[in-house]
Structures are given as structure tokens and as C-alpha cells.
C-alpha positions in Angstrom: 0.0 0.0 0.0 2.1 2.6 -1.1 0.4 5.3 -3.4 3.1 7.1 -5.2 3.7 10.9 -6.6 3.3 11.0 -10.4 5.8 12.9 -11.7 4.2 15.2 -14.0 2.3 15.8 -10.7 4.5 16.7 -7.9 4.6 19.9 -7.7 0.6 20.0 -7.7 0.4 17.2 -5.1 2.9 19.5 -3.0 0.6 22.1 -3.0 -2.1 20.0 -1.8 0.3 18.6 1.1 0.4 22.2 1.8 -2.7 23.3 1.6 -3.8 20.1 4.0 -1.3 20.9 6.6 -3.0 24.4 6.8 -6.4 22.9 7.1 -5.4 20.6 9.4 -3.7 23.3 11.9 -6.8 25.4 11.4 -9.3 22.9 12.6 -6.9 21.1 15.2 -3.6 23.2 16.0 -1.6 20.7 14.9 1.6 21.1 12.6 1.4 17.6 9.9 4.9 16.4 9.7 6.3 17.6 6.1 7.1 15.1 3.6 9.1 17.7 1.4 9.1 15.4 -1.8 13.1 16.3 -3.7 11.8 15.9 -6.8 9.5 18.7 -6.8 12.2 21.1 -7.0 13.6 19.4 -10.6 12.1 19.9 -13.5 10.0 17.3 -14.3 8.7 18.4 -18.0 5.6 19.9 -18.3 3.1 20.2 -16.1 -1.1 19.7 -16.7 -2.6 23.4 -16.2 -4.4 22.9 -12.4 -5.3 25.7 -10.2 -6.1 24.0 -6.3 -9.7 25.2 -5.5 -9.7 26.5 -2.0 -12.9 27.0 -1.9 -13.2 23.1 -0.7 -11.8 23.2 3.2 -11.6 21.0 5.5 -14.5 23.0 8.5 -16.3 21.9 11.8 -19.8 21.6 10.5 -23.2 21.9 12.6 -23.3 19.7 15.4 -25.8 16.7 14.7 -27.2 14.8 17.9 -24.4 16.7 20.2 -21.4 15.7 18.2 -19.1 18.0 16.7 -18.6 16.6 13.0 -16.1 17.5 10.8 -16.3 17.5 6.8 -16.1 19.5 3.6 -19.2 21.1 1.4 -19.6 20.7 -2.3 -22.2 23.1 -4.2 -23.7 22.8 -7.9 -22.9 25.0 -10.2 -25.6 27.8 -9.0 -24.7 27.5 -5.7 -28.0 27.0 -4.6 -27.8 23.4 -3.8 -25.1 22.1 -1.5 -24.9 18.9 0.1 -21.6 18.2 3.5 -20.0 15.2 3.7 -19.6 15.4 7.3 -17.8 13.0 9.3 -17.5 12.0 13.3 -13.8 11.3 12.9 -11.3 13.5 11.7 -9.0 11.2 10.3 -11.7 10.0 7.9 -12.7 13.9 6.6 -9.3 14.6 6.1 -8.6 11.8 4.0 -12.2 11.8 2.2 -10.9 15.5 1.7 -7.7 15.0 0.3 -8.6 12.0 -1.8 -11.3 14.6 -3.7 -8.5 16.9 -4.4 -6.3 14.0 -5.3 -8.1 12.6 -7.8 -8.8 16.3 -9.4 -5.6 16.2 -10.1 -4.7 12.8 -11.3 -7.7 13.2 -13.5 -5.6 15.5 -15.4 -2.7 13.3 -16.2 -2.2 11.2 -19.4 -2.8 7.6 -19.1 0.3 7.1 -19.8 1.9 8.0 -16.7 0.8 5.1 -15.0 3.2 2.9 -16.8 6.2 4.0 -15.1 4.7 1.6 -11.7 6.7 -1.0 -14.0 9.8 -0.4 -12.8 8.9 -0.8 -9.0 8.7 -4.4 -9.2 12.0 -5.6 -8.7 12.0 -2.5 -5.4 8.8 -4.5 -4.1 9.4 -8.0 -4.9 12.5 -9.1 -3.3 11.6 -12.9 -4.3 9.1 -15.0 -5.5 8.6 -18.9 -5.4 5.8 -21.2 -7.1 6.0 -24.9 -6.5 9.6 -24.6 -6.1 10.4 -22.7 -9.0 11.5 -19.2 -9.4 9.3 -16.8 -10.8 9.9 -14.4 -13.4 8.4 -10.8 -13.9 6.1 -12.4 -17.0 4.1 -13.7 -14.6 3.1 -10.8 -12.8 0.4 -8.3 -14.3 0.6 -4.6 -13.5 -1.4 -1.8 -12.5 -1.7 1.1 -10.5 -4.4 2.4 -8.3 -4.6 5.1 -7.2 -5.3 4.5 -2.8 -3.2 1.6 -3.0 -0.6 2.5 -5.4 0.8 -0.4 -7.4 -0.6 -3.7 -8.1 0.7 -6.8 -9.3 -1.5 -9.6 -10.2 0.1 -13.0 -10.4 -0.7 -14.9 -13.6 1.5 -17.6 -13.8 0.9 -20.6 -16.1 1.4 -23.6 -13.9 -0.7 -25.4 -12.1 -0.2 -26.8 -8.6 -0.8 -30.9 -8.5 -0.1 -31.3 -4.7 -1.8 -29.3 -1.9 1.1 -27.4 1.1 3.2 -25.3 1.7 6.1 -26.3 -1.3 3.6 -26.4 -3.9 2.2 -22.9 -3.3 3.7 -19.6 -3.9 6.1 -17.6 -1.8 6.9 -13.9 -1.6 9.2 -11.8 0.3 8.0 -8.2 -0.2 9.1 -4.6 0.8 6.4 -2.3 2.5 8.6 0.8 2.5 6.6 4.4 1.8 8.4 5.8 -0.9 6.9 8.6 -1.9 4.3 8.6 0.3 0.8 10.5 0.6 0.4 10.2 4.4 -3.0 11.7 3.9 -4.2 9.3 1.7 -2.4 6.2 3.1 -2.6 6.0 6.8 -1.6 1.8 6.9 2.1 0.6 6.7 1.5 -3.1 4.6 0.9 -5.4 2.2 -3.1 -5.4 0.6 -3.8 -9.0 -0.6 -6.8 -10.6 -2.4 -7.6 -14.1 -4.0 -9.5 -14.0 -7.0 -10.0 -16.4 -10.1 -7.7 -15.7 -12.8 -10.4 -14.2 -14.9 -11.9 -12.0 -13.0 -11.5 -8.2 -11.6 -9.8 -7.7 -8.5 -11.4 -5.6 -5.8 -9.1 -4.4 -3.5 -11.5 -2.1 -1.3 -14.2 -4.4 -1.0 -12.4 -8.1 -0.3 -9.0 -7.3 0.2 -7.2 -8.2 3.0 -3.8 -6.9 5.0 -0.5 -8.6 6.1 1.2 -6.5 8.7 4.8 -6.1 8.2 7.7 -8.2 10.2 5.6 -11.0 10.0 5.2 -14.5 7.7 1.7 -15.0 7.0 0.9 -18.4 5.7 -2.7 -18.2 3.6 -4.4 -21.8 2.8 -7.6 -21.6 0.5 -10.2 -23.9 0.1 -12.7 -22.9 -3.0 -16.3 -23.5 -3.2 -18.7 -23.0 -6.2 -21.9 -22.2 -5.8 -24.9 -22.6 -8.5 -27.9 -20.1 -8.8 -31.3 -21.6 -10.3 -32.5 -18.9 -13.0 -36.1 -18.1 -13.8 -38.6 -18.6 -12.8 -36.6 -19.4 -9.0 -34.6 -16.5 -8.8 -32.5 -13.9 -10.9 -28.9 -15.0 -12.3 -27.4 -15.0 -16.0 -24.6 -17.4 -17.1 -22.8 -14.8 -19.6 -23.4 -10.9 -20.5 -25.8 -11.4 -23.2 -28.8 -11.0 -21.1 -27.4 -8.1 -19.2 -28.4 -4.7 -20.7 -25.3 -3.4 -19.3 -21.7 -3.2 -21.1 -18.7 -4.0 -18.6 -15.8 -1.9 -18.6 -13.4 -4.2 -17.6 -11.9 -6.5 -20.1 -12.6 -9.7 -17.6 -15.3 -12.1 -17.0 -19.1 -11.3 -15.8 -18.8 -10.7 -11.9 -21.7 -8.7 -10.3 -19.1 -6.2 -8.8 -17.7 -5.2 -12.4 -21.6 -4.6 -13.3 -22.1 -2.5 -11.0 -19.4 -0.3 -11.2 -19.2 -0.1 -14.6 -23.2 0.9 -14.9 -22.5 3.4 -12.1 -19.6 5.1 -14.0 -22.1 5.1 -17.3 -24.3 7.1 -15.1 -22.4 9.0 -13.9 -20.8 9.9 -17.5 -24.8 10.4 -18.5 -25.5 12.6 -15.3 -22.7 14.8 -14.2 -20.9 14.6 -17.8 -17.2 13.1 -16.8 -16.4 9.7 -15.4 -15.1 8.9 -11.5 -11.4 8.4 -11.8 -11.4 5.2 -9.9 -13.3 3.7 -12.7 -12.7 2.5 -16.3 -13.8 5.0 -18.9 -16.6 4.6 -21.1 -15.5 5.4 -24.9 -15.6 9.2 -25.5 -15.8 10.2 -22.0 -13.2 12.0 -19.6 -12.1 12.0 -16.3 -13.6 14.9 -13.9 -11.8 17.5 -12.4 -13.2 20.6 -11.1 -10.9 22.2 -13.6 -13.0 21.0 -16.3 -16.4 20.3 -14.4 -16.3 22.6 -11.6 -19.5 20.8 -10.3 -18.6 17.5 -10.4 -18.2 16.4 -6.6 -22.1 17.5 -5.4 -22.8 15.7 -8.8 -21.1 13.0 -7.8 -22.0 12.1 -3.8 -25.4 12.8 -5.3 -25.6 9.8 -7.4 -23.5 7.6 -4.7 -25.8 8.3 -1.9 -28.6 7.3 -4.4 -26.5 4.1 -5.0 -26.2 3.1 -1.1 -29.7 4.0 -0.9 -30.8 1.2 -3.7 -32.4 4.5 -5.5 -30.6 3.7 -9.1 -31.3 0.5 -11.2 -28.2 -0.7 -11.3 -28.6 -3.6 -8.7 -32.0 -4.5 -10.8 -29.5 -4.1 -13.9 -27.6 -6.3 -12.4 -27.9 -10.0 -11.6 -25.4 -12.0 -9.9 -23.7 -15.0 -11.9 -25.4 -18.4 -11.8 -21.9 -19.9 -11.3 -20.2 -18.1 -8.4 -16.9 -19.3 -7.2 -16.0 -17.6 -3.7 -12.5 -18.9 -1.6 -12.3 -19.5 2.2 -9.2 -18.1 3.8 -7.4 -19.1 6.8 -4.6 -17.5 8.2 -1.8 -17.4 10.5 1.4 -15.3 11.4 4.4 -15.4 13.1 7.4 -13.0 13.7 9.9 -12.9 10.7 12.8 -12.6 10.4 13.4 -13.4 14.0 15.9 -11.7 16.4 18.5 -14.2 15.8 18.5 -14.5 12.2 17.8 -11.4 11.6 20.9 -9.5 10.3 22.0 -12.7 7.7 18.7 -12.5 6.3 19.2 -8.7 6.0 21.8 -9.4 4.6 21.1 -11.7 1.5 18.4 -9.6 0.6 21.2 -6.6 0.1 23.2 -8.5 -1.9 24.6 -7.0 -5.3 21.6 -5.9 -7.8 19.4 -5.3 -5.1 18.7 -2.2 -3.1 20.6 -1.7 0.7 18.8 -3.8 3.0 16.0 -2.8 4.8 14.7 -3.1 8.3 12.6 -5.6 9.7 9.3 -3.6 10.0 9.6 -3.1 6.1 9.8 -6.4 5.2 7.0 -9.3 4.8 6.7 -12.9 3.7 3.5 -14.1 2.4 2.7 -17.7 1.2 -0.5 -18.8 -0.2 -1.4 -22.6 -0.6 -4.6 -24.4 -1.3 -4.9 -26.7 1.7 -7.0 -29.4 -0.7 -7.4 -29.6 -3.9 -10.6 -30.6 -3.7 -13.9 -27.9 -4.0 -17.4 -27.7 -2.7 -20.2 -27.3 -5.0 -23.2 -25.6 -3.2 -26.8 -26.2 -5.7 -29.6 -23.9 -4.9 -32.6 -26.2 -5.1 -36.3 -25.8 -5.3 -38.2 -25.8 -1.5 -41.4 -27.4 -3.6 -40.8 -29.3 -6.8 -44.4 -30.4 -8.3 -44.5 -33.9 -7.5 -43.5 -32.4 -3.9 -46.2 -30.0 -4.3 -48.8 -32.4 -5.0 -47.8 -34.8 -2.5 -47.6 -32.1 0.4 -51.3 -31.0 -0.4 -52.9 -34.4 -0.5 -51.0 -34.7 3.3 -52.5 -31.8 4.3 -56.0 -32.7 2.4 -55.8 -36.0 4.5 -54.9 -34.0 7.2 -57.9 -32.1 7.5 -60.9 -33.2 5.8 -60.1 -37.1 6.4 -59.8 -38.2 3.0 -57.5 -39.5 0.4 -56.8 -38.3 -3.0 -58.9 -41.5 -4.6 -61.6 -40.5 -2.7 -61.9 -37.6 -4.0 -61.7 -38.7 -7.5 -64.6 -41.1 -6.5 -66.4 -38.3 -5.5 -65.9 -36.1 -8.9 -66.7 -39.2 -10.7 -69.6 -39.6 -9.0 -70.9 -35.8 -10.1 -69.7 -36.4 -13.5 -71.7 -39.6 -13.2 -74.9 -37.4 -11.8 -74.2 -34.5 -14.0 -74.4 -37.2 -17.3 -77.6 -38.7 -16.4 -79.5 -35.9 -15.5 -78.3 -34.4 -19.2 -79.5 -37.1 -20.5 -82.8 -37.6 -19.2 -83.8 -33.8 -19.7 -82.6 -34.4 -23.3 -84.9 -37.5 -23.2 -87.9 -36.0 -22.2 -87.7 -32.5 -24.8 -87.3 -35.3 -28.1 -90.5 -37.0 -26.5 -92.2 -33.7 -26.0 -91.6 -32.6 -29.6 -93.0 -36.2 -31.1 -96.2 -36.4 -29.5 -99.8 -35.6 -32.4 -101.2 -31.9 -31.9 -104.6 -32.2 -30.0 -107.9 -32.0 -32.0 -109.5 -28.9 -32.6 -113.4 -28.7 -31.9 -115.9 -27.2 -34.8 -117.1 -23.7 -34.2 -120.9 -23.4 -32.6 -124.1 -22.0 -34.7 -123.7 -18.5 -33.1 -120.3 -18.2 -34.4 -120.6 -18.9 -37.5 -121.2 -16.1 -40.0 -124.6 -15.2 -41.1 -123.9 -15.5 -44.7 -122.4 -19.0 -44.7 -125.2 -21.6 -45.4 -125.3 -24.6 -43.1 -124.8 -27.7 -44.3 -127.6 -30.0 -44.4 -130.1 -27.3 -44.0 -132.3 -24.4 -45.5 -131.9 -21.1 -45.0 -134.9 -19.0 -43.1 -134.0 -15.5 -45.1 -136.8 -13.9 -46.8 -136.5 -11.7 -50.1 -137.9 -8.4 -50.2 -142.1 -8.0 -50.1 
């Protein structure tokens, strides 16, 4: 953990050391020790154009619940909106604090200039053992971040066959603070974290420390769990069903997603990207040089992310196959008191450096204590042969019958239900079939007068 000065930067991150000792004597009375950098005086080339905004100072802020509370404010654009990130320890606002001017100033820098984090290997790794072999510096991938400084990833191309000690990897390591940023480092050590080779590392979320002057001895045991999908639950086995590009050039992990959809937001809503993130294409870094308004932009959206308030965790399903590792650890004092000075001194033989104390110095082996893993399924609670069996237990349960019986008893109203459809059918064919009753003949009086009756003479007399 040892964040470094960019040199095209020095003389910028000199003024911010100054400008946080002031702060810090303001609020507190207290003189920081200064960590006059002797580069800063050289020249270094030329410089990005970056003017350190004041206006952003460390203050007491109103006291919430009886607490004093210490913090810095950030304002849009207007000035009419303004939002505190307000802290209860001091420690934490300063480094929150200088971090934001940090990273205003790093945004500036070319990409290139994190390149130069190559040539600290050989000052960081002292040595480096894997199943007994020595390894070389094409096994290691670097990069640079920029709380932790430089990172090497090791990618090496054999695989174990035994579990122990001698068949894992070995490092001796230097923790010394060259160039440090006290403000935004306060830990003296070695950040660790296991991770399949395909996938992003996370230092600030699963990353672990090894103290210095110790050997630390890590064994891992892996398990793999499996998610059911739809209609069960939420997961996806690749990135084609998730609407969101990653901007990592790594496998699916439900960490990268989020990140990566909370830096395209954040290019969408405040107009630059958070340096700590990968940049979608076309977009730039933000520093209040270029986007003076970028910080209450920004703790905006990320108190909307803590709060669940975005879609990115809806955006974002975890992986179907998940592989996590379980770690355990133990440490002892190294070198000791007695062999001490000779191990001192083989690591300051010729082509390396001048040996360097004990509390600078660490030894880390990793192992996998089995080679052996544990597969976790996610299974249904109620399959549907369960389902039907748990609710004829629970039919029998309460009404005192089985599931026969109750198919007896809808055959028997099928049975009921047929005949009587039948019979009423039955009796409307015999109803139509029957002969229409006689009619009877009409009576004398209602006959009309003019119609002769048959079989008779007719009383009507002519005229006189």
C-alpha cells in the first residue's frame, strides 16, 4: 500500500500537502509532519494546467445529535444546492478530503503515466517462489491504483498438482513508503486478495492486509456455488442478457456490473467519469478544472446508490456460477531476532537495493490446503411432484380423505351430471313427437250469417 507521486504531478500534489497541513492546523492546531518530496524542485517536463480550488476546506460543520462533525461542502454550479459530507472522525474527513482533491488532479494526467509503476517491481518483490520454481516478472500483471498505489497480479501458467506449503507460492516483499501521501495512506503493509484468474480484482471491497515483520501463511479452500435462474430466482450465465456493457476487459462478476453501470451514469449525469473507474468510450475524467461541479454531482448519485435508489442492482444480476474462496490464516514473527541481520543481509546483496529493516519487510505464502472444491446447488423448496404430495398430506390432514376418494367423488358428479343431461334431453325429443290435440268445430252463433249450413235451409226472406 504505497500510493506514489506521479511525476508530471509533484509539484501540484505539494501544494495539496500544503494546503492540507494548513487545514489541518486550522481545525486542530496541529503542525502535519512535512514530507518535502526532492523531486519537486527538478524539472520534471511539463506540467497539466491545475489551479487547487480553495474553496473546498476542511471545517467543523453543525453539530448533529451533540457531536461535533467534521467534513467539507460541495455546491452545484448555482450555488444554490449544496450537500456536507460530514464526518465524526477527523481522520476520515481529512482523507475523504484530500482524496477529492487527489483525484482532481490525477484526472488530469495522461494515461500514460501510469506505466512508469513497472519499474517498481523488482523494489517490491524481493523474491518470489511457485511450486519450487522461481518466478519471473512475465508472470506478474501490473497496474496502478490510485489509494493503493501499485498492483501486481500474479498470472502464472502452472498449475499446482499437490496441496502445502512447497507447492504454493512464496513472496518476500518490501512495504517501504516511498513517496508517500500520508493523507491518503494511513496503513504501513501489504493489501492482498484471491480472486480467479479471470476475473477483476477488488481491492477495497475483499482485500485483505498482512502486517509487516511477519510471515503470513494463507491456505484456501474454494467453493462454487450454482444459482437456479427463472422462474426461482434472478442470475445469468454470460453478459448477453445483461443490458449493461462491462468496462473491464474480464469475466461477468456482479461487482464489475455495477461499477461499470454506475460510472455510465455518472458519465450520463454529471458529464465526466469517476477516476477510480474505467472510462466509457468518449468520455473523460472529472476534475473541477474542467467540471467545476462534479463532486455534489457525484455524492449525489452515490448516496442514491447506497440508498438502492438507481437500477443498477435491478441491472444487475449476480452469476449463476459463483466461485468464492475461504481463507485461513496465520502469522508469526519474521525474520526473527537471531536471524535477523543474515537474512538482511542476503536480501542486500549485489543488484538489489541496501537492506532494509525488519518492520519493512513481509513474507506471504498462499497454498490451497486441498485440492478438492465444494459445489453448493440452490434447489427448489417445492418441486411439483413435492407440491402435489404435500397437499394431499394436508387434504388428508384435515378433511379425512385421500386423494382417490376424492376422485370417486368427482366421478360420482360427473356420473350425476351425465344422467341428469341425458334424461332432460330425453324427455324434450319425447315432448316434440307427440300428435297436436284436436280442434273442436265452431258453434251455430259463431258462425257467419252469410255462410249456409250444411244439411239445412236457409230462413232469409226476399224483399215484399
Amino acid at each position: 500500500m504505497n500510493p506514489h507521486r506521479p511525476r508530471p504531478a509533484r509539484r501540484h500534489l505539494q501544494a495539496l500537502d500544503d494546503f492540507a497541513q494548513e487545514n489541518i492546523y486550522s481545525l486542530y492546531g496541529v503542525s502535519v509532519s512535512k514530507t518535502q518530496d526532492p523531486l519537486a524542485a527538478e524539472d520534471l517536463g511539463p506540467e497539466p494546467h491545475f489551479q487547487l480550488d480553495r474553496g473546498v476546506r476542511l471545517q467543523k460543520l453543525s453539530p448533529l445529535g451533540g457531536q461535533n462533525r467534521v467534513g467539507f461542502r460541495l455546491c452545484n454550479s448555482s450555488g444554490g444546492d449544496c450537500i456536507h459530507r460530514a464526518y465524526s472522525s477527523g481522520v476520515t474527513a481529512a482523507r475523504e478530503w484530500y482524496r477529492f482533491h487527489y483525484v482532481n488532479i490525477l484526472a488530469l494526467l495522461p494515461p500514460a503515466h501510469e506505466d512508469h509503476h513497472r519499474s517498481l517491481g523488482s523494489r517490491f518483490i524481493f523474491s518470489c517462489l511457485y511450486d519450487g520454481q522461481d518466478c519471473q516478472a512475465r508472470h506478474f500483471q501490473t497496474s496502478h491504483h490510485p489509494t493503493y498505489g501499485s498492483c501486481y497480479t500474479f498470472d502464472g501458467i502452472w498449475a499446482t498438482q499437490c496441496p502445502g506449503i512447497t507447492h504454493g507460492i512464496s513472496l518476500v516483499l518490501r512495504t517501504e513508503q516511498q513517496d508517500h501521501l500520508p493523507l491518503l495512506s494511513t496503513e504501513a503493509g501489504i493489501k492482498i486478495m484471491i480472486h480467479k484468474r479471470d476475473h477483476t480484482p477488488f481491492l477495497e471491497h475483499r482485500g485483505f492486509s498482512v502486517r509487516p515483520g511477519t510471515e503470513t501463511t494463507i491456505g484456501i479452500r474454494e467453493d462454487e456455488v450454482h444459482w437456479l435462474g427463472s422462474p426461482y430466482g434472478q442470475c445469468t450465465d454470460s453478459t448477453e442478457g445483461v443490458d449493461v456493457p462491462l468496462l473491464y476487459n474480464a469475466s461477468y462478476t456482479m461487482q464489475a456490473c455495477l461499477v461499470s453501470c454506475f460510472q455510465q451514469l455518472m458519465v450520463q449525469t454529471c458529464s465526466c467519469g469517476y477516476y477510480f473507474y474505467p472510462l466509457p468510450a468518449g468520455a473523460e475524467y472529472c476534475s473541477y478544472v474542467r467540471h467545476p461541479a462534479w463532486g455534489h454531482c457525484f455524492y449525489r448519485l452515490y448516496r442514491d446508490l447506497g440508498t438502492h435508489r438507481l437500477p443498477c442492482a435491478s441491472r444487475c444480476p449476480r452469476p449463476c456460477r459463483e466461485s468464492s474462496f475461504r481463507l485461513s490464516a496465520g502469522t508469526s514473527r519474521w525474520p526473527s531476532s537471531k536471524s535477523a541481520d543474515w537474512i538482511l543481509s542476503v536480501l542486500g546483496k549485489p543488484g538489489h537495493r541496501s537492506p532494509s529493516p525488519r518492520s519493512n519487510l513481509a513474507k506471504v505464502n498462499i497454498l490451497y490446503q486441498e485440492l478438492n472444491y465444494r459445489t453448493v446447488d440452490e434447489t427448489p423448496i417445492y418441486s411439483v411432484p413435492r407440491l402435489l404430495s404435500a397437499m394431499g398430506s394436508l387434504w388428508s390432514l384435515w378433511f379425512g380423505s385421500s386423494v382417490l376418494s376424492v376422485l370417486e367423488v368427482l366421478e360420482l358428479l360427473l356420473d350425476a351430471t351425465a344422467l341428469t343431461f341425458l334424461l332432460c334431453c330425453r324427455r324434450l325429443h319425447a315432448a316434440r313427437g307427440q300428435p297436436r290435440a284436436a280442434t273442436r268445430a265452431p258453434t251455430p252463433s259463431q258462425r257467419p250469417a252469410s255462410c249456409p249450413v250444411a244439411g239445412g235451409t236457409s230462413d232469409v226472406q226476399g224483399p215484399g
